[in-house]
C-alpha positions as CSV (number, residue, x, y, z in Angstrom):
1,X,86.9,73.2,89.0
2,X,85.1,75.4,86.7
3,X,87.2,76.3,83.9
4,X,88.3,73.2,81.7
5,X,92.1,73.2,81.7
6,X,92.3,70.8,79.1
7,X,89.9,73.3,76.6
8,X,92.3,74.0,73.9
9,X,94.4,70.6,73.5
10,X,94.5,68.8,70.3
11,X,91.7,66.5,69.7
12,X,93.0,62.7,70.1
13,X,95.6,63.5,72.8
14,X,94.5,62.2,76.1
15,X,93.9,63.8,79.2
16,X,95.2,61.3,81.4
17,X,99.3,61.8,79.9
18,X,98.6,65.4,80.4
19,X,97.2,64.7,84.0
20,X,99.9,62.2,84.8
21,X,103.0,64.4,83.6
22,X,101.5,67.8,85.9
23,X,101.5,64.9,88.9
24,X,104.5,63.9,88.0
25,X,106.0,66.7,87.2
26,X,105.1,68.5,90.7
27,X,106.1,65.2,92.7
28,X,110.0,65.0,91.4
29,X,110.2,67.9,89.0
30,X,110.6,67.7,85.5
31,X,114.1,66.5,84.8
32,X,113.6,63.7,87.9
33,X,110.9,62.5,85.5
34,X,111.3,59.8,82.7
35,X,108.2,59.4,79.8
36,X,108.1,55.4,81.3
37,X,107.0,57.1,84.5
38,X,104.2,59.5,82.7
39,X,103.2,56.2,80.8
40,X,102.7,54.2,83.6
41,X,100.8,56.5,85.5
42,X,98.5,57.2,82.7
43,X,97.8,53.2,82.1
44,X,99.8,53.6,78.9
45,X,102.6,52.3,77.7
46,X,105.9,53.9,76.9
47,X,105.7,53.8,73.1
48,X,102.0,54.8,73.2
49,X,103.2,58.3,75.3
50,X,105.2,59.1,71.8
51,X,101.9,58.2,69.8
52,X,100.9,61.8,71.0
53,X,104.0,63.3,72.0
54,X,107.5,63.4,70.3
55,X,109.5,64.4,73.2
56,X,109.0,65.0,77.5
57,X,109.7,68.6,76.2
58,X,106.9,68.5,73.9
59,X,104.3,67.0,76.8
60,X,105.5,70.1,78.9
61,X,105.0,72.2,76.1
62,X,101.4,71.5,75.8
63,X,100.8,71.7,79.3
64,X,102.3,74.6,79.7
65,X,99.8,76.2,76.4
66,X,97.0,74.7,78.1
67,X,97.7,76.4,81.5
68,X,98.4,79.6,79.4
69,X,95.2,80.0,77.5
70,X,92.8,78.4,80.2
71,X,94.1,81.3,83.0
72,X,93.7,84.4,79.5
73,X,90.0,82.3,79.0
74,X,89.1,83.0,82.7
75,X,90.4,86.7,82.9
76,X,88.9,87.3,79.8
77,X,85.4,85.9,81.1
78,X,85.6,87.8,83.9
79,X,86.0,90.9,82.2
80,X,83.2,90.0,79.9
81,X,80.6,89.4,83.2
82,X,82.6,92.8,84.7
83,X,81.0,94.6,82.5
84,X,82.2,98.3,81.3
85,X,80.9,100.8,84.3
86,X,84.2,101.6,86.0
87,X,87.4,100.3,86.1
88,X,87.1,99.2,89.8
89,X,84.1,96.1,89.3
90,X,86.6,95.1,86.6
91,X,90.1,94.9,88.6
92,X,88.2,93.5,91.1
93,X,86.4,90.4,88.6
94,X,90.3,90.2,87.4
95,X,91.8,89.7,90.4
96,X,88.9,87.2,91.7
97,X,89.6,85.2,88.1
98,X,92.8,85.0,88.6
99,X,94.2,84.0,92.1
100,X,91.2,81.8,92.2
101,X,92.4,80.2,88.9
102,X,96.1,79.7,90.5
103,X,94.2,77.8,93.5
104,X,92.1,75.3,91.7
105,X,95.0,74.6,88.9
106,X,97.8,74.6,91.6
107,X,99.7,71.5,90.8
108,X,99.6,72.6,87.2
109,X,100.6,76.2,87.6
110,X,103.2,75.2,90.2
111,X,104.7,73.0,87.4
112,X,105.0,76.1,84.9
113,X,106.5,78.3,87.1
114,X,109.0,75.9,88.4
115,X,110.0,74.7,85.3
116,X,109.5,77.3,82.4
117,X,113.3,77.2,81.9
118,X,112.9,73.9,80.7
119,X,111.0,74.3,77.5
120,X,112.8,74.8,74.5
121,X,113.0,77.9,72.7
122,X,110.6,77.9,70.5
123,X,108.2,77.2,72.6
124,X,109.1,79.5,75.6
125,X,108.7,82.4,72.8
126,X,105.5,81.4,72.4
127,X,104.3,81.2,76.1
128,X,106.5,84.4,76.4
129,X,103.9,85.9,74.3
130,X,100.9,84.6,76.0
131,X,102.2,85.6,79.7
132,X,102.8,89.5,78.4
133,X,98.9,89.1,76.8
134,X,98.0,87.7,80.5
135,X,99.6,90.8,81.7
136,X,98.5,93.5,79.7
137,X,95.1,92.5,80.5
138,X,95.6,93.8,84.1
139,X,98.2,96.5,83.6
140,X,96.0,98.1,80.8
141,X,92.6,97.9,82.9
142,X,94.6,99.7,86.1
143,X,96.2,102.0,83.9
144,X,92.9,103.1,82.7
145,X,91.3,103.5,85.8
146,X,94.2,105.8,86.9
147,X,93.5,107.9,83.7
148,X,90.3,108.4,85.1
149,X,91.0,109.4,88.5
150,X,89.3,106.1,89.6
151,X,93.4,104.8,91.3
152,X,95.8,106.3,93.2
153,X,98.8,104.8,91.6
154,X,102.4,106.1,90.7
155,X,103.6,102.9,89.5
156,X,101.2,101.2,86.6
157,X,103.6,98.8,85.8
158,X,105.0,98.4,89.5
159,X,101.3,97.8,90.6
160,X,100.3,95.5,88.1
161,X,103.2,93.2,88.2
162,X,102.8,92.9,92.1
163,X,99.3,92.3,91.6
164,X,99.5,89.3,89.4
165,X,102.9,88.0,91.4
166,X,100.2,87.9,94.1
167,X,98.2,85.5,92.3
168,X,100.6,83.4,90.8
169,X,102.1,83.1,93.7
170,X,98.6,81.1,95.2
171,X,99.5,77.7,93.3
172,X,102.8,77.8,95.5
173,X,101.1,77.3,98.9
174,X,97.4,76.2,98.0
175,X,96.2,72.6,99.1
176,X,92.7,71.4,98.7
177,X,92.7,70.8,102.5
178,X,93.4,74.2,103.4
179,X,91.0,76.6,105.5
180,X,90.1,78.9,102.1
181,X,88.4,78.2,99.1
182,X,89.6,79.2,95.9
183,X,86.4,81.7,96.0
184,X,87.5,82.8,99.2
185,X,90.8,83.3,98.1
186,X,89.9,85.3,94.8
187,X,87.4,87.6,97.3
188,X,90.6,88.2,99.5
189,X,93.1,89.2,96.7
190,X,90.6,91.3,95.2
191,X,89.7,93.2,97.7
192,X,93.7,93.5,98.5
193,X,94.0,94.8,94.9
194,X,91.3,97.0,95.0
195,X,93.3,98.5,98.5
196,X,95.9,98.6,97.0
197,X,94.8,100.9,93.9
198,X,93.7,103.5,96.6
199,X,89.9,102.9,95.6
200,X,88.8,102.9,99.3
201,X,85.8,100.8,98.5
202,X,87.7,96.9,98.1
């Protein structure tokens, strides 16, 4: 992979509980999973898990932030290497960011968008907030690019919304062993998306 999931967790919180909850997580769901199984699989044991975390809705919390603000890192990168000439290159390195992110994080974005209902409030405000940051950055670049007469598109919101669904919707049926690449995957989605904007050129 090349972004680094893990970028934005708390110093002194290892990896591996983070790692073994996603596995765990995606193999028998969240409530199917007790913190002696994350323990185990992380070579830890149970009271070390609450060393770090206070709860198993905490540890989805944090996985959940991390998966958050590693896919707005990557779009926001992109956009950065995009560049500002035309609203096209930059819907395009959006596109390519993101459904290549949702291939190479799949079990962890799989386990977010299964089980988002199970974080508590508090914290579901909070990656409420980051998801409508996440789509603002795509709904405000096409929205511009109609403005300018560079898309044909009646539906800003309609369009952008289908667009990322598109992407998320990757970490549902990616595996590793599969004929596509995540590269090859972001290509294909973005030149969907650019289709789909009526640019003519995607």
């Amino acid at each position: 992979m090349t972004e680094d999931m893990w970028a934005a967790v708390p110093p002194g919180s290892p990896r591996r509980l983070l790692t073994a909850a996603v596995d765990a997580f995606a193999g028998v769901g969240y409530h199917g999973t007790s913190t002696r199984h994350i323990a185990a699989a992380a070579g830890m044991s149970a009271g070390a898990l609450y060393v770090h975390y206070r709860t198993k809705a905490d540890l989805l919390f944090q996985i959940a932030l991390a998966v958050h603000e590693s896919v707005l890192a990557a779009l926001r990168d992109a956009l950065a290497a995009a560049g500002g000439e035309g609203h096209a290159p930059r819907v395009r390195a959006l596109v390519y960011a993101f459904a290549g992110w949702h291939a190479r994080h799949h079990l962890a974005a799989r386990v977010i968008q299964n089980e988002l209902g199970a974080l508590e409030p508090e914290h579901a405000e909070r990656i409420a907030g980051l998801r409508r940051t996440v789509r603002a950055l795509l709904r405000d670049e096409i929205r511009a690019g109609a403005a300018a007469g560079e898309f044909d598109v009646a539906d800003v919101e309609g369009t952008a919304r289908a667009l990322a669904s598109l992407a998320i919707d990757v970490c549902r049926w990616y595996r590793p062993e599969g004929p596509r690449t995540p590269e090859e995957i972001g290509a294909l989605y973005a030149h969907l998306a650019l289709r789909m904007l009526g640019t003519g050129n995607g």
